[in-house]
C-alpha positions, 0 to 999 in steps of 0.5 A: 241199418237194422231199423230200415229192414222193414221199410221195403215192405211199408213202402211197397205193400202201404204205399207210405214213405216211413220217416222212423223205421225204428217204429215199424221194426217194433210194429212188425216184431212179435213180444217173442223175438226181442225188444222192443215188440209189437205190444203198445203199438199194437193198443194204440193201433187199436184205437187208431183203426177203431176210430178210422173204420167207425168214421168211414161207417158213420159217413157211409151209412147215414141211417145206421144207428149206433147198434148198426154201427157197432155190428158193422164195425165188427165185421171190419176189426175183428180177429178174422178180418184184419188177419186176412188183410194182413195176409194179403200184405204178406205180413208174416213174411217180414213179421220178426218172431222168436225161434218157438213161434217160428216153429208152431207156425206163429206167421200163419196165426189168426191172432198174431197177424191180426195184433201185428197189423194193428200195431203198424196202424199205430207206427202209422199214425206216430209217423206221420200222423191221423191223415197218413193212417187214414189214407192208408187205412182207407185204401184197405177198407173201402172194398170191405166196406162197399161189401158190407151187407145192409145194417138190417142183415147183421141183426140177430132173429131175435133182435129183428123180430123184437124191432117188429113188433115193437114198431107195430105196438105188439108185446113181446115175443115169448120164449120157452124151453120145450125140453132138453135132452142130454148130459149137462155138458152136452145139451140140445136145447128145445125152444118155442118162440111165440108171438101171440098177437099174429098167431105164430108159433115155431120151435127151435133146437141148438146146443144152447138155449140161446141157438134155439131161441134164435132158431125159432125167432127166424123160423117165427120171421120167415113165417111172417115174411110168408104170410106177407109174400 
């Protein structure tokens, strides 16, 4: 009888019909409360919704490449995202945690949420195999998907400005510390970024050198999207 509690919850929330309840007791059971937990469910799962999202991506955006996809991904199996979702299926109301979690909010938590999803996309997938984990999976992804922005979007200034003027056969942009002001814990960064061939120049500022380059390669191309206009 203690192994069927959480099949209310994956009936209902996942629309699935558990065969083992046993699996989703363990998928939905914090190492903090007993054994068995969550743990090695939560490493497969991670395989199965890496795999799932990444086909769902490769067939949506036909002219991504392998970088795009990667980016695209992330926004879908990160820490955050997959926390939300599990959220929205009141995860945490059924998540089993010991006594220390329970006090410190450990139901709320990003990163106990997110483990905790995964691993009931791995008792999915030992249930009722891949088909059973993807019709699932999709159900919860596709709205996330469909809101993705362009692959384009999720690329860093630095990234876009090097692809353009790489793809008109110009050198490289240049980058250089301007100054820095501050203790060496607590630096502000002065970048100037510099594309000599289309006669830009901007600077950028960050509490890293690496904010400030891509604060001046944006500033470089909104310049020449500028310039365009």
């Amino acid at each position: 009888m203690q192994a069927e509690w959480p099949q209310r919850w994956v009936r209902e929330r996942l629309g699935y019909e558990p065969g083992d309840c046993g699996l989703f007791a363990a998928a939905l059971t914090h190492r903090s409360a007993a054994r068995p937990h969550n743990e090695r469910l939560e490493f497969l799962g991670d395989a199965v919704l890496n795999l799932l999202v990444a086909e769902h991506l490769y067939r949506a955006f036909p002219d991504a490449d392998e970088g795009d996809l990667s980016r695209l991904r992330a926004r879908i199996v990160s820490r955050e995202p997959l926390a939300e979702i599990a959220a929205e299926l009141s995860l945490g109301e059924v998540l089993q945690l010991g006594s220390g979690e329970l006090k410190t909010g450990g139901f709320r938590r990003q990163s106990i949420l997110a483990d905790a999803f995964e691993a009931v996309c791995g008792a999915l997938y030992l249930d009722g195999g891949i088909a059973a984990a993807r019709r699932v999976v999709a159900g919860l992804m596709e709205p996330r998907i469909a809101r993705l922005p362009s692959a384009a979007a999720l690329k860093d200034a630095k990234t876009r400005l090097q692809e353009y003027v790489q793809s008109r056969g110009l050198p490289l942009p240049r980058y250089a510390v301007e100054r820095t002001e501050g203790r060496q814990h607590d630096q502000t960064f002065w970048v100037v970024c510099e594309v000599e061939s289309l006669k830009r120049r901007a600077s950028g500022r960050g509490r890293s050198r690496r904010r400030a380059e891509q604060e001046a390669a944006q500033r470089v191309l909104s310049e020449i999207e500028a310039g365009r206009a």
